[in-house]
N, C-alpha and C positions, 0 to 999 in steps of 0.2 A: 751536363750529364749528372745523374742522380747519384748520392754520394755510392748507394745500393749497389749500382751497376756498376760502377767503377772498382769496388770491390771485388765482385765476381770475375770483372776483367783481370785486377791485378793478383787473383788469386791463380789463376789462368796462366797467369804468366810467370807466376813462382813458381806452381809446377813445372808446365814447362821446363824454367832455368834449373829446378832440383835434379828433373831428370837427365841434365847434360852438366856437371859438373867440371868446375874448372879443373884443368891438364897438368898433371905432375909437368915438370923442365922436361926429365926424360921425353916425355910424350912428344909436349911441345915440339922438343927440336927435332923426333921422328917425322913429324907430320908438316913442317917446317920445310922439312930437308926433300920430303917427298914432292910438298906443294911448288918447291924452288926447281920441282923436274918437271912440273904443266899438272899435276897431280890435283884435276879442279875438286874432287870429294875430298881432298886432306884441307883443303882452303876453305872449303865449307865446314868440316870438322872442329878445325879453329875456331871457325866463327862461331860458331853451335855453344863450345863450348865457354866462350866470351862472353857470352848473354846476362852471365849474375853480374859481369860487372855494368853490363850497360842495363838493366834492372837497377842495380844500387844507386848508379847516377842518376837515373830516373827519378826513382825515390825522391834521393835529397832536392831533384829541383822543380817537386810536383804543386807547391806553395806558390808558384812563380806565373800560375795562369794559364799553365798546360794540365790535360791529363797526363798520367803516367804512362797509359797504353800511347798515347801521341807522341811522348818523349820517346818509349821504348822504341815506335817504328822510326821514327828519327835517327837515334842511337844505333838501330840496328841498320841501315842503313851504313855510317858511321862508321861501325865495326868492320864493315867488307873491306874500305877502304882503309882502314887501319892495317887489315892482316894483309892486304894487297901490297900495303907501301912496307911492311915489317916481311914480309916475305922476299919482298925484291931484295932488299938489305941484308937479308939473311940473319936477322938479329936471332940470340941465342932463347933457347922455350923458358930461357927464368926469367928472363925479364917480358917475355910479351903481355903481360896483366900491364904491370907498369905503360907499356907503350898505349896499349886499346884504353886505359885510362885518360890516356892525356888528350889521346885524339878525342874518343868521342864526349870527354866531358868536355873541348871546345869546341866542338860541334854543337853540342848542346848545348851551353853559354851562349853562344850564339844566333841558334834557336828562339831562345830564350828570350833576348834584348831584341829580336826581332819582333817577337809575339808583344813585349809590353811596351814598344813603340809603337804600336798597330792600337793596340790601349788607349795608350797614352794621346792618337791622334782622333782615333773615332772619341774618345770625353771631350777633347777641344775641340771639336764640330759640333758637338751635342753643343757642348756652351755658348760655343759661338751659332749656334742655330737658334738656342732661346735669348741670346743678345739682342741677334738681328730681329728676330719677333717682335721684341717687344719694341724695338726704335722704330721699326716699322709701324705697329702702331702709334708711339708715343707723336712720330711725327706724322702721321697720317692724321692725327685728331687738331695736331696742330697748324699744318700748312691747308688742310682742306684738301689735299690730293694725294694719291699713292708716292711716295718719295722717291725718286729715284737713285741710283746707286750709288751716283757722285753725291746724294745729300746725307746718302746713307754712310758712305765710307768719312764723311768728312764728321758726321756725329761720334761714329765706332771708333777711330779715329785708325782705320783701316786701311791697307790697297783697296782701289776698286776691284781690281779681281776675285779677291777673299769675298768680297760682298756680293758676288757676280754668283761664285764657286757656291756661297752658302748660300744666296737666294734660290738656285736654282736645284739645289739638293733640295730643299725646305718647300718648296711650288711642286716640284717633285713627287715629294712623301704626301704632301697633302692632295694631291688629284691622282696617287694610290690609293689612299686611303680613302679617300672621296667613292673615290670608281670602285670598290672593295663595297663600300656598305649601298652604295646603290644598286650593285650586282643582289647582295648581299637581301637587299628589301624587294629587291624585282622576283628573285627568289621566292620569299616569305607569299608576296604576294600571287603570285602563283601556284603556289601550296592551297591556297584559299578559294579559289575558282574550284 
């Protein structure tokens, strides 16, 4: 997403959170006390007004390979279940900032180390995909014949499976790709007729 648009969205979203400001205690424990009677618009009330803090958490963990507006629906999310599980409890309206903090900044945390292991596994596929290329070649020029897995895994110094897993993503992408630009020229060349 362009840095542009993300802007607009997080501008979006500060409104939003300006126009629902967090809850004096008093309030709090009003709407608290109501929501502890089935009272689903005071649960919601809550929530509404929780939003800057799960906007602030956002914020601080937008560096981390999420947007903000991603984080926020996340967070917001988060938030329900925070004032769900602070309302059952009955906890008192001065500390519920304190609680919705802790919950959805580990939600968020979370989130988070989920997203940059998702990262972190698609760049070792990438690696491991121009690995196997190129032993694939290296030994295809070598032995005279396309290598097989077990030659491959024993060069990579691999499971067969990993060499199985990435050949077959990589055969994959490329008779995508293949099939993309021949569509792609059958196209062109029928523009020309």
């Amino acid at each position: 997403m362009s840095a542009r648009l993300d802007d607009t969205e997080l501008d979006a979203l500060a409104a939003h959170v300006r126009a629902r400001p967090e809850l004096s205690g008093e309030a709090a424990d009003a709407l608290i006390a109501a929501a502890r009677g089935g009272d689903l618009e005071a649960r919601d009330t809550l929530a509404e007004h929780s939003l800057g803090t799960v906007l602030d958490l956002s914020i601080a963990r937008r560096d981390r390979g999420l947007e903000v507006s991603d984080l926020f629906q996340e967070g917001s999310v988060a938030v329900m279940v925070a004032i769900e599980e602070y309302v059952a409890r009955g906890g008192p309206g001065a500390h519920l900032r304190d609680y919705v903090r802790r919950v959805v900044g580990a939600h968020l945390d979370v989130v988070v180390e989920r997203e940059e292991a998702a990262a972190a596994e698609a760049a070792a596929i990438v690696t491991d995909t121009r690995l196997l290329d190129v032993a694939r070649a290296a030994l295809r020029s070598q032995l005279g014949h396309d290598p097989t897995s077990i030659e491959l895994a024993a060069v990579l110094l691999w499971p067969r499976e990993r060499v199985e897993l990435i050949s077959g993503m990589l055969d994959a992408a490329r008779e995508q790709f293949d099939s993309e630009i021949v569509e792609y020229l059958d196209d062109e060349d029928g523009e020309e007729d």
